[in-house]
C-alpha positions as CSV (number, residue, x, y, z in Angstrom):
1,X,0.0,0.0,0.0
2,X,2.9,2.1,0.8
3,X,4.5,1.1,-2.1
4,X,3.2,4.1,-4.6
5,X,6.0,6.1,-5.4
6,X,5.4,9.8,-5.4
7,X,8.2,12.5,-5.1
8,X,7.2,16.1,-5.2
9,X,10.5,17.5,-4.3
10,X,8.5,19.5,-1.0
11,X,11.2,19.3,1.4
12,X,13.7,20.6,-1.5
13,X,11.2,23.3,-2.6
14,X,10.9,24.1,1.0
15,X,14.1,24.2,1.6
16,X,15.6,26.4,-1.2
17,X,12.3,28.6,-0.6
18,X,13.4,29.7,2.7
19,X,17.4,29.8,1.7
20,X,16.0,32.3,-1.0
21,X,15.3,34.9,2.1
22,X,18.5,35.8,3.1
23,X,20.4,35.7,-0.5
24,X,20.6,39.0,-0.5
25,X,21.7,40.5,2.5
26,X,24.8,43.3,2.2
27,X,27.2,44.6,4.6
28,X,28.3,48.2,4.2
29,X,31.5,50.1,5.3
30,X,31.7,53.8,4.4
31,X,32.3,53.0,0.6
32,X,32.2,49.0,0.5
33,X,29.6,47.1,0.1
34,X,30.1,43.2,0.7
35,X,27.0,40.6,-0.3
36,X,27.2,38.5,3.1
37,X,27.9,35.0,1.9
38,X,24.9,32.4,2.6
39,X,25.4,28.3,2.6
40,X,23.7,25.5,3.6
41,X,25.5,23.3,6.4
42,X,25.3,23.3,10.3
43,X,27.1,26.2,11.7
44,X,29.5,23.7,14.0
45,X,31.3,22.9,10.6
46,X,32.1,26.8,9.6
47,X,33.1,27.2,13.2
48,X,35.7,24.5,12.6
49,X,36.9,25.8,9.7
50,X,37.4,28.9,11.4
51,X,39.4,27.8,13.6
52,X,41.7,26.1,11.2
53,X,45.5,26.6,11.2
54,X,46.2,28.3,7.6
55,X,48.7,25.9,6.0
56,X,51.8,28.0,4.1
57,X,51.6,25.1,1.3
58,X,47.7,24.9,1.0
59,X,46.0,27.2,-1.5
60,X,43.2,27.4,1.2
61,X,43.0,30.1,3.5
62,X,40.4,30.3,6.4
63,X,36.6,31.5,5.8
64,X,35.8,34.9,5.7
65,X,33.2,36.8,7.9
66,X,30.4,37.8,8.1
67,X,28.3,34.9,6.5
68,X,25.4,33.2,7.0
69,X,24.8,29.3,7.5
70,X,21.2,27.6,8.0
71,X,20.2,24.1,8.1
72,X,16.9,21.6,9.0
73,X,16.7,20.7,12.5
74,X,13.2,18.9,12.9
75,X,10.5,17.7,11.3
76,X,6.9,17.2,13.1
77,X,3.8,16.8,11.9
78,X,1.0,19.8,12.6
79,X,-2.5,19.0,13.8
80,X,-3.8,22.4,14.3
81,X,-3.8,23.2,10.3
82,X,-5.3,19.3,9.2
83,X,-7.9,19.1,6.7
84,X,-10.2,16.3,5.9
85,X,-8.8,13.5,4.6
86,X,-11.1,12.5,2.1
87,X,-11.4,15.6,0.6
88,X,-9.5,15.8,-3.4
89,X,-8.1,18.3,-5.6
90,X,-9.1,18.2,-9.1
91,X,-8.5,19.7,-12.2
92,X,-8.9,19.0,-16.2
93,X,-6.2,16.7,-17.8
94,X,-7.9,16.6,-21.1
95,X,-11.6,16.2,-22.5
96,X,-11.7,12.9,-20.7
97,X,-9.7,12.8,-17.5
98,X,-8.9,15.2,-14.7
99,X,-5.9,14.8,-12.4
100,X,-6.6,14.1,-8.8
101,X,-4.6,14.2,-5.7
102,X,-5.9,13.9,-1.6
103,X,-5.9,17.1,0.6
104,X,-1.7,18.1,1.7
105,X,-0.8,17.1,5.0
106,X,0.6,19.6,7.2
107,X,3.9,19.2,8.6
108,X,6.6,21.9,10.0
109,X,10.2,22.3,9.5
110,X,12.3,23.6,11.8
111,X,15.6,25.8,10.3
112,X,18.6,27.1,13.0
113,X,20.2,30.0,11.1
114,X,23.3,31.1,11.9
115,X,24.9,34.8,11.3
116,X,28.6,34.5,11.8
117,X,30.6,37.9,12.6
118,X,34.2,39.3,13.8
119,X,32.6,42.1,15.1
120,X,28.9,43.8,16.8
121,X,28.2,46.4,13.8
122,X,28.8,43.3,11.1
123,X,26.2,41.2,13.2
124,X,23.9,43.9,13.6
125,X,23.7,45.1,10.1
126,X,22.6,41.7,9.3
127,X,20.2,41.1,12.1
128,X,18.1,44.2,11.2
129,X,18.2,43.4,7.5
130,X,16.3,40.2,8.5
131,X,14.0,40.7,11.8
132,X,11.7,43.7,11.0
133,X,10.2,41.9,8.2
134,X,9.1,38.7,10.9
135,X,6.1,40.1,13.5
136,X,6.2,37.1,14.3
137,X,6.0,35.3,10.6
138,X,6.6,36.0,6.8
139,X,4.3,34.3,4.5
140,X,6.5,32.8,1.2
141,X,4.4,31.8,-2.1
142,X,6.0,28.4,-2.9
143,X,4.6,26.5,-5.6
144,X,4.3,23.0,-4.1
145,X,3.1,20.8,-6.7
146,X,3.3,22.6,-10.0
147,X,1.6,19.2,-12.2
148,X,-1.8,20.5,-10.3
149,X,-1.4,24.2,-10.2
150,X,-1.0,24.0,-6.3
151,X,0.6,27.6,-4.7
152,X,0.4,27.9,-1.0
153,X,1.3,30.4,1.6
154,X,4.0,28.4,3.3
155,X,4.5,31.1,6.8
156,X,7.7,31.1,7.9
157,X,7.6,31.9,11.6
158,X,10.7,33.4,13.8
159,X,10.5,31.6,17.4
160,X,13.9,33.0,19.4
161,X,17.4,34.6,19.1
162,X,20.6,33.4,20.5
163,X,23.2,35.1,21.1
164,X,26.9,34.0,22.0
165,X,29.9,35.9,21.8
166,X,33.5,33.8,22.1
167,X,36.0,36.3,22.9
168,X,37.6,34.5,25.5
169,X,40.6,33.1,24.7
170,X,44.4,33.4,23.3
171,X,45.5,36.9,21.4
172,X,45.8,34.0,18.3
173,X,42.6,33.2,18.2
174,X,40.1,34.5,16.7
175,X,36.8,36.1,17.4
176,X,33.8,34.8,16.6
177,X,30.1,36.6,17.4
178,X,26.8,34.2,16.4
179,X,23.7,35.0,16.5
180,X,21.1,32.0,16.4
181,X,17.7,32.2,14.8
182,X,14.9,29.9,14.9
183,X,12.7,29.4,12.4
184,X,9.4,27.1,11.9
185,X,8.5,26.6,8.5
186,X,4.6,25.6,8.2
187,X,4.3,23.8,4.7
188,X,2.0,20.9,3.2
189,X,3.1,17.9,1.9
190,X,1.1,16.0,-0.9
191,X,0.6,12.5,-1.9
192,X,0.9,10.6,-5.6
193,X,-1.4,12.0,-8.1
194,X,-3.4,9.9,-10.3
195,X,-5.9,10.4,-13.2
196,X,-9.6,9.3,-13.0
197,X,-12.6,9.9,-15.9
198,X,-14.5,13.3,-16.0
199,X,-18.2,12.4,-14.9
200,X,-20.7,13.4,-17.9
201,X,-23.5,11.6,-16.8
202,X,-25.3,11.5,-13.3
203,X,-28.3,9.3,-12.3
204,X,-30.2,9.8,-9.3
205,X,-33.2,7.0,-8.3
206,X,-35.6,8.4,-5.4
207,X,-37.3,5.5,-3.5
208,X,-41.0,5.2,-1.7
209,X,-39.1,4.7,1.6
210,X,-35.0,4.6,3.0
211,X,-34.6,0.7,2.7
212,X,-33.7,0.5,-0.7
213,X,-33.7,-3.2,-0.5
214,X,-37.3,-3.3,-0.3
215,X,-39.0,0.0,-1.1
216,X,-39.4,0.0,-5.2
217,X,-38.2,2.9,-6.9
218,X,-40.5,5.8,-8.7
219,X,-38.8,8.4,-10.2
220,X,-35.6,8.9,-12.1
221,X,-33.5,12.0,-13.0
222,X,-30.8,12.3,-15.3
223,X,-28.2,14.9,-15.8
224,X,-25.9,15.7,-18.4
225,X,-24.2,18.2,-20.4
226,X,-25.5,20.0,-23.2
227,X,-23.9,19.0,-25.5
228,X,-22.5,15.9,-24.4
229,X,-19.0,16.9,-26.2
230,X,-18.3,19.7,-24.7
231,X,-15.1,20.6,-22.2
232,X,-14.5,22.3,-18.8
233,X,-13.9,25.1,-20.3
234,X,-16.8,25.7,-23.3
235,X,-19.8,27.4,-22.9
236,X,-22.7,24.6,-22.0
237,X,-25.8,23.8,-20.3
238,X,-26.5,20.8,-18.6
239,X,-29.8,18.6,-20.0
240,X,-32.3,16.7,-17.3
241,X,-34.1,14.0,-18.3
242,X,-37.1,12.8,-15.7
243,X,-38.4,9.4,-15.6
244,X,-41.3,7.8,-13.8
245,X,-40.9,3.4,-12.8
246,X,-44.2,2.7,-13.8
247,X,-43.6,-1.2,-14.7
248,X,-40.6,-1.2,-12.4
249,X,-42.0,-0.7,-9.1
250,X,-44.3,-3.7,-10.0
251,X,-41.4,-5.4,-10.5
252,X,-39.7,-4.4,-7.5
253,X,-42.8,-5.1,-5.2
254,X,-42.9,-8.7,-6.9
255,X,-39.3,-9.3,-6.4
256,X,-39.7,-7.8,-2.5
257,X,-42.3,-10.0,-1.8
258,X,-40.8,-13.3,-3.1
259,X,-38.0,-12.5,-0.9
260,X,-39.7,-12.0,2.1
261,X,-42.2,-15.1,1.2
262,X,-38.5,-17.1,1.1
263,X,-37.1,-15.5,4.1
264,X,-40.3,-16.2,6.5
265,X,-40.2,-19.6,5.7
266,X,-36.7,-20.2,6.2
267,X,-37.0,-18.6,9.5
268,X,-39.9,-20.8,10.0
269,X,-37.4,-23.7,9.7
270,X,-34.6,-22.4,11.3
271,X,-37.1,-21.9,14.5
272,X,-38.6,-25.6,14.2
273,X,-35.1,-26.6,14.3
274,X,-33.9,-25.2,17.2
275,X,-37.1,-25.6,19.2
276,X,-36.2,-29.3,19.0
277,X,-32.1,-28.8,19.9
278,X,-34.0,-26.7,22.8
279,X,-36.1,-29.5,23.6
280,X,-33.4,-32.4,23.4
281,X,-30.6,-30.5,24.9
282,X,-33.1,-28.4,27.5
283,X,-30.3,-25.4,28.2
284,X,-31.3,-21.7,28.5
285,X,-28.9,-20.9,25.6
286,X,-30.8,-22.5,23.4
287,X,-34.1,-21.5,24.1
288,X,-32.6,-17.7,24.2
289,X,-31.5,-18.0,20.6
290,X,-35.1,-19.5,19.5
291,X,-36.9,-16.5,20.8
292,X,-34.4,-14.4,18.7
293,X,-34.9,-16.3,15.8
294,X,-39.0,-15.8,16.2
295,X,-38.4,-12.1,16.8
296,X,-36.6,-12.2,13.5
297,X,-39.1,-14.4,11.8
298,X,-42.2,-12.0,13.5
299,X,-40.5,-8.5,12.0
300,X,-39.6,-10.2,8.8
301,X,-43.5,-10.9,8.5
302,X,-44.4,-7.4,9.6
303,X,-42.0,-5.6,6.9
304,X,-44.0,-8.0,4.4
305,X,-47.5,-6.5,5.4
306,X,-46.3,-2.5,5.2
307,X,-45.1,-3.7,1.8
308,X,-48.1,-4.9,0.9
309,X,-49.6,-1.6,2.2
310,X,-47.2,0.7,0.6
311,X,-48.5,-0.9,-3.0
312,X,-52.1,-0.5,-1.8
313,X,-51.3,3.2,-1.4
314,X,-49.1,3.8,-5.1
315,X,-52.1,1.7,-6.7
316,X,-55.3,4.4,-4.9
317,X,-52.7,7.4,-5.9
318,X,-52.4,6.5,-9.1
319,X,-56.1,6.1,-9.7
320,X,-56.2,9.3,-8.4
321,X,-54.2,11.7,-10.7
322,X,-56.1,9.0,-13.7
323,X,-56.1,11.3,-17.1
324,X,-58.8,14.0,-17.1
325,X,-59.7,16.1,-20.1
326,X,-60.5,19.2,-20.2
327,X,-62.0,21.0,-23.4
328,X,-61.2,24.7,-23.7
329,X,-62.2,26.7,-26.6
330,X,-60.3,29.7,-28.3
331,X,-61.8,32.7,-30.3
332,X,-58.8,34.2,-32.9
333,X,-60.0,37.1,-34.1
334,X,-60.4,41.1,-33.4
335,X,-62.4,43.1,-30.5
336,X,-65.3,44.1,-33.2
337,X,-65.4,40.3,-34.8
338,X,-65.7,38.5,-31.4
339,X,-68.5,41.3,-30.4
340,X,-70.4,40.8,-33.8
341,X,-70.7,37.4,-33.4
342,X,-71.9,37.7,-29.8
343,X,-74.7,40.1,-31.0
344,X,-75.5,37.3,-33.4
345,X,-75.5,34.7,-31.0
346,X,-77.9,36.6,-29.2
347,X,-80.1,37.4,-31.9
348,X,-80.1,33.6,-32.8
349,X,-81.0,32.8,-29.2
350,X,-83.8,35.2,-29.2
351,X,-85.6,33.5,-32.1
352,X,-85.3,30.1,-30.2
353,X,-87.0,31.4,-27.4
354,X,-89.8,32.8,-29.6
């Protein structure tokens, strides 16, 4: 079950989304300006290298400061931000199928950035490049999962500052000031995404009573659009279609009663049979599953008499709304033709009554 591969590259997205903040933090002396280096990696590492003893032979010479350094220190799952479950995301592949995917789940990374410095004004510069824009969070649009159009607002939310400034130690060694930031990155993470038919036609059966496995139906609608041909994104109207089970709810109440018929006598049997396990056996058990078995029997019987009387009723209503006609008769013609031939009308009624 586990085994569907999916890999929307979330974490990476994530990831390179929040690495994008801080790209483009300068430092400025007087007439200098300095773009404050950023890389990925745990801070302990540049710390190390720091430290480092240059070697006269090796091209490489220590790290320069400032810089910046951020990495992933946690990943938890949030419950506060979960959707349903069951709910999908679709949209049109083609004229036939539409891509689906399950509502993201919300997780949170956690980020530890690190500003490195020789000295306060360096650190500082940086630090108020970065906090005024977090009160307490900054929302980044990250497009998640581009195959189903899918951009959220992914906040990025600043928890605490750290501060720690090593200055103790040998006239050799050098200085180094950090600052420590924690972030919590609230972003969504989505599951494979398959494809599944666009529904053209829906059919919806409305039944005399809510036991479908009895009641017969009556009346059928039928939805579809109009025309048939046409795509999400054309102009169309959507055709209904009503329908009435005349012949069919006979059919149903037939078929309803033969199974009740077979389901009475059966629990007919089923009682005779263990009245006499009761009888040979004579313990309580027994005779406590045959009076279940007549309740059953006994309801079954009952459920065959309201069918009986739900037909009665369809068969009176349907005598009821019989066909009627109605004879109505339409003059076409002008105001002084209609009242002509009234006057004539009259005149030929007088002469009768004479």
């Amino acid at each position: 079950m586990l085994g569907t591969y999916s890999y929307n590259e979330i974490f990476r997205k994530t990831v390179v989304a929040f690495g994008t903040l801080f790209n483009n933090i300068e430092l400025r002396r007087q007439d200098e300006v300095m773009k404050v280096p950023l890389a990925y990696g745990p801070k302990a590492k540049f710390l190390a290298r720091l430290d480092q003893v240059p070697d006269p032979t090796n091209k490489r010479v220590q790290i320069t400061l400032p810089r910046i350094s951020f990495e992933i220190n946690g990943i938890t799952y949030d419950a506060t931000r979960k959707v349903s479950p069951t709910q999908k995301i679709k949209i049109a592949k083609d004229t036939d199928e539409n891509k689906n995917v399950f509502m993201p789940v919300p997780y949170n990374l956690g980020f530890e950035l690190a500003i490195i410095s020789k000295n306060q004004e360096d650190g500082l510069q940086i630090l108020e490049q970065i906090l005024p824009f977090f009160q307490p969070h900054y929302n980044l649009s990250v497009k998640l999962l581009p195959t189903m159009n899918e951009t959220k607002d992914v906040p990025v939310v600043l928890n605490n500052i750290d501060y720690e400034d090593d200055y103790d130690g040998s006239f050799t060694q050098r200085r180094a000031i950090i600052y420590t930031l924690q972030f919590t990155v609230k972003t969504y993470l989505y599951g494979p995404v398959t494809d599944a038919k666009t529904i053209k036609k829906v059919i919806t059966d409305y039944y005399t009573d809510t036991n479908t496995t009895s009641a017969p139906r009556e009346v059928r609608y039928t939805v579809q659009p109009d025309p048939i041909t046409a795509d999400a994104d054309d102009d169309f109207g959507f055709g209904e279609i009503y329908s009435e089970f005349t012949e069919d709810v006979k059919h149903d109440y037939e078929v309803s009663r033969a199974q009740l018929h077979n389901l009475v006598m059966k629990g007919q049997e089923a009682v005779d049979g263990i009245l006499d396990v009761a009888r040979a056996s004579d313990h309580p058990r027994a005779y406590e599953v045959a009076g279940q078995l007549i309740k059953n029997v006994a309801d079954t019987a009952d459920k065959l008499i309201d069918l009986q009387k739900k037909m009665k009723e369809l068969d009176a209503e349907e005598k009821k709304s019989g066909p009627s006609t109605v004879n109505n008769t339409m003059f076409v013609g002008s105001t002084a033709e209609l009242q002509k031939m009234l006057k004539q009308q009259k005149e030929i009624n007088k002469e009768d009554t004479n």
